[in-house]
C-alpha positions in Angstrom: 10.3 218.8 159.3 13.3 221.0 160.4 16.8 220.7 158.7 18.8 219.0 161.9 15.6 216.2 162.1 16.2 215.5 158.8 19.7 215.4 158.9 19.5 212.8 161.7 16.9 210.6 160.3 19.2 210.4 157.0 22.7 209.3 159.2 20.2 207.2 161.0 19.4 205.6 157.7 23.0 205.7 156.7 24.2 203.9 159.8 21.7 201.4 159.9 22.4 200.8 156.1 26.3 200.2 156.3 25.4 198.1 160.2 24.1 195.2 157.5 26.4 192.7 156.3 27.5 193.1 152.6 25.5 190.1 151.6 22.5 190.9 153.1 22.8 194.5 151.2 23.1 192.5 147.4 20.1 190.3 148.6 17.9 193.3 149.5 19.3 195.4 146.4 18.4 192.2 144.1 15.1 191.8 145.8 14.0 195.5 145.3 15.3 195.2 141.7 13.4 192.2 140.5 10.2 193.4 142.3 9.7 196.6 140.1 8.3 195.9 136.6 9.9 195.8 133.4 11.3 199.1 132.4 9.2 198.7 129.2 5.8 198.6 130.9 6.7 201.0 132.8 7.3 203.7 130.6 4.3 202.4 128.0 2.3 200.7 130.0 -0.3 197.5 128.6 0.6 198.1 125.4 4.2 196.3 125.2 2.0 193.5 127.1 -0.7 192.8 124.2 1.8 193.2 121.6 4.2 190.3 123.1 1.1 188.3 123.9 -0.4 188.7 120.3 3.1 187.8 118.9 3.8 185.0 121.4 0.1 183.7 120.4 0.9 183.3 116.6 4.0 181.8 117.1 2.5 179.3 118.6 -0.4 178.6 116.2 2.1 178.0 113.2 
């Protein structure tokens, strides 16, 4: 990809980004935010997982 394509498909991005209503921006932003996974299991993967399960489980046997 040359340098001026990219530079127009970034305003293009820019300019169809700031065309949205300001609401509509928070809802995508929110909706892209709560769609990724924890930052925990991210990072560590199933490990976090089984430990909150195992601790969750004998919690609720006592």
């Amino acid at each position: 990809m040359k340098t001026n394509d990219y530079v127009k498909y970034l305003t293009q991005q820019f300019v169809k980004y700031y065309d949205q209503p300001k609401d509509e921006r928070k809802k995508n932003r929110l909706e892209r935010k709560e769609g990724r996974p924890d930052l925990v299991y991210h990072w560590f993967g199933i490990l976090p997982f089984a430990l909150s399960m195992m601790f969750k489980k004998k919690a609720s046997n006592n």
